[in-house]
C-alpha positions, 0 to 999 in steps of 0.5 A: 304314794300309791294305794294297792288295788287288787282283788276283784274276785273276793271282798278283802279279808283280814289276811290280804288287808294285811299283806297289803298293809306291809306293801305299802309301808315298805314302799313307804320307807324307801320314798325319797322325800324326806332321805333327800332333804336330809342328806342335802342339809349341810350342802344347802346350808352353805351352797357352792359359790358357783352353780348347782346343777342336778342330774339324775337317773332311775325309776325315782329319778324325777320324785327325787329330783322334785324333792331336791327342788322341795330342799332347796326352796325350804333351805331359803335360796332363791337362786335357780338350779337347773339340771336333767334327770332320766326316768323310765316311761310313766315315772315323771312328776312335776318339776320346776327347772329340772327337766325330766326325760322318760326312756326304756327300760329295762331295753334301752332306748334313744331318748335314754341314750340322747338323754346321757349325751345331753347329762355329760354335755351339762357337767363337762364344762363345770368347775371346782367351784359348781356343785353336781348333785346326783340322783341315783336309782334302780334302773338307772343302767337302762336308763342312762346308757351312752354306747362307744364308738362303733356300737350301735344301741340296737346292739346294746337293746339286744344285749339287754334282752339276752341279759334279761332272759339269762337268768344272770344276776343284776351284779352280772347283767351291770358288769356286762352293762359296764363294760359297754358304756360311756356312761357308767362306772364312774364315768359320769364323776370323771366327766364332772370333775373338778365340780364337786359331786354330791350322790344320793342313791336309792339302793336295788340290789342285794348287798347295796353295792354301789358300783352295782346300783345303776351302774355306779356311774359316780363309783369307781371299779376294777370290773374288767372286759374280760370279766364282761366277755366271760358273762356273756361266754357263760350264759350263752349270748350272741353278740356282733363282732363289733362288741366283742372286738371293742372288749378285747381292744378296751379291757378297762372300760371303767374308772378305776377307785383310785382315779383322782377325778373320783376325789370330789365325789361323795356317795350317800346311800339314802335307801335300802331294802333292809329299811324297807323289811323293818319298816313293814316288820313294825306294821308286823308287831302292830297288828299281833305277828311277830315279824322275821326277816330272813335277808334283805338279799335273796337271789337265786332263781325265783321257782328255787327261792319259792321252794326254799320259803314255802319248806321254812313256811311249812317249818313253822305252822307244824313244828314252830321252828324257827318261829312260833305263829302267828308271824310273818316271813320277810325278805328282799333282794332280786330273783331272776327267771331264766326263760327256757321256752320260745313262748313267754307268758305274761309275768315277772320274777315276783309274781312267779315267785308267788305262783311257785311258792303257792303251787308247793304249799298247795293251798295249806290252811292258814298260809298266805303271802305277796310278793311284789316290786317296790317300784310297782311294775313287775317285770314288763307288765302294770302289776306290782306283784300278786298276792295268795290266800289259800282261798285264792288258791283253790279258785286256780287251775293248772298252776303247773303250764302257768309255771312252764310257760312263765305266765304267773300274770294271767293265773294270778289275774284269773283269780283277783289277785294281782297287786297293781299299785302304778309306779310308786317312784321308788325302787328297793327291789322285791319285797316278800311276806308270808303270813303264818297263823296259829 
């Protein structure tokens, strides 16, 4: 796994090594090595008469991929396994006979799309007798988007940005996503049936719905194109006649649960972000702090959720409710930002957390904290989040047009704190901690 790297305006302090520290065991308890060979034994114990093929999508699709490969070499089979996964830009690894293809994300691109077109191709033809095994993960609707007839992928680009400055949550942006696929909602299981399909799913959204999670491209829903048409109504989106032309003629575009051609999957959550939080909480205890995990489901917009942590973080250090210092605050879930100016700055939703919950605290003494995307991209840029001390904070300057502009990047770059890890080919969403001393 990736190691942080950050910091190059002050040596590292026993404040930062810490917040690092319960990074990157966060990050480390949601790589799917181990959860993959796992969830796979009793399928490689006794493998299908017939092929076995591996298809995938998500920011952890390929190490997931290279781990079922790992699986099936341990378990003693010799036979090839073939398969396709989609990953984003920069997240491949090595593989043996799964191919691997790198697309846009969080915009969707061609290779994305052409790389649906060829997964659906390879299980149409398949058999009861074949086993499809499905590597699921955060990013996944990006990066696995097939658009219907008469929809151009320019437009579904377009609908992406709009989603992605809306301020809309993941379970809003994918019901919208849902409804304007062919390769989402169930779809990919009805195209595989009667081929036994065998999900495995790294979960990135608060509540670890499975029909949220990419999509749910092997989970059947009751999601609705009215319920897409009133997203877009509600956020304020310009969309081409086309679109919502085809909304109003398909207004099921999903499998629903019932479907039979759903009866041979089975879903296997492997991944979670409340792993993640406990994870980092006993690296918490190991150190002398006693750890509280406030949700692993936190949304909300991400300046409003820093208010609400900074007033508990306040809470503690002078009146030791609910918690007593020294400890540690930690939460997941997803934040979004909703841009409200023509001018965007460099930054993501964790980093303008951070910068909020710093500019409230004000450089309170003995208060630090990180805030970071497990998959160690932050938004668009090649940070993974940033980190705070009150040290750091005294060395910024106008926080407030940081904030107003969205560039939470270039004030926490201007002071070392920027968390950059590189891809870590995992995703749980974000991960927070505030550090509170006595």
């Amino acid at each position: 796994m990736c190691s942080s790297a950050a910091l190059p305006a002050m040596p590292p302090t026993p404040s930062t090594d810490l917040l690092q520290q319960l990074f990157d065991a966060a990050v480390a308890a949601a790589m799917p090595q181990a959860q993959v060979v796992q969830a796979l034994e009793p399928y490689f114990k006794t493998p299908p008469t017939g092929r076995v093929v591996v298809v995938g999508m998500g920011k952890s699709a390929a190490a997931m991929a290279q781990a079922v490969e790992q699986a099936w070499t341990a378990a003693g089979h010799t036979a090839p396994m073939d398969g396709l996964v989609i990953t984003r830009y920069g997240h491949g690894v090595p593989t043996q006979s799964i191919e691997v293809i790198e697309a846009g994300h969080p915009v969707p691109d061609q290779n994305g799309m052409e790389g649906a077109q060829r997964i659906l191709q390879r299980v149409r033809p398949l058999t009861a007798k074949d086993l499809v095994i499905c590597l699921i993960s955060g990013g996944g609707s990006a990066l696995f988007t097939l658009p219907p007839e008469g929809i151009s992928l320019d437009n579904l680009a377009d609908i992406n940005r709009q989603l992605l400055a809306s301020g809309a949550d993941i379970v809003a942006m994918n019901t919208v996503r849902k409804a304007l696929s062919c390769s989402s909602g169930g779809r990919l299981s009805a195209a595989a049936y009667p081929a036994q399909v065998v999900s495995l799913i790294i979960s990135d959204v608060a509540g670890d719905s499975l029909r949220a999670i990419a999509s749910g491209p092997t989970v059947g829903d009751r999601a609705m194109a009215a319920d897409a048409l009133g997203i877009i109504d509600r956020y304020h989106m310009t969309i081409p006649d086309p679109v919502r032309t085809y909304l109003h003629r398909n207004p099921n575009p999903v499998i629903a649960p019932g479907d039979p051609r759903l009866g041979t999957t089975t879903n296997h959550l492997i991944a979670t972000p409340q792993q993640s939080l406990e994870a980092a909480a006993k690296v918490a205890i190991a150190n002398g702090y006693t750890p509280l995990i406030l949700s692993d489901a936190i949304e909300g917009e991400a300046c409003d959720v820093a208010l609400v942590h900074g007033a508990i973080a306040r809470q503690v250090k002078r009146h030791h409710q609910p918690i007593a210092p020294p400890c540690v605050l930690l939460s997941g879930g997803e934040t979004t930002v909703t841009v409200r100016q023509n001018f965007v700055g460099k930054g993501g939703r964790n980093s303008e957390f951070l910068l909020a919950l710093a500019h409230y605290l004000n450089g309170e003494a003995g208060i630090a904290a990180i805030a970071c995307d497990t998959d160690g991209i932050d938004g668009s840029e090649d940070n993974a989040g940033a980190l705070i001390t009150p040290e750091l904070w005294h060395q910024g300057h106008g926080a407030q047009k940081y904030l107003t502009t969205h560039d939470s990047y270039s004030f926490f770059e201007a002071i070392g704190a920027l968390v950059v890890t590189g891809p870590t080919l995992t995703n749980v969403n974000d991960f927070r901690a505030i550090l509170i001393e006595k």
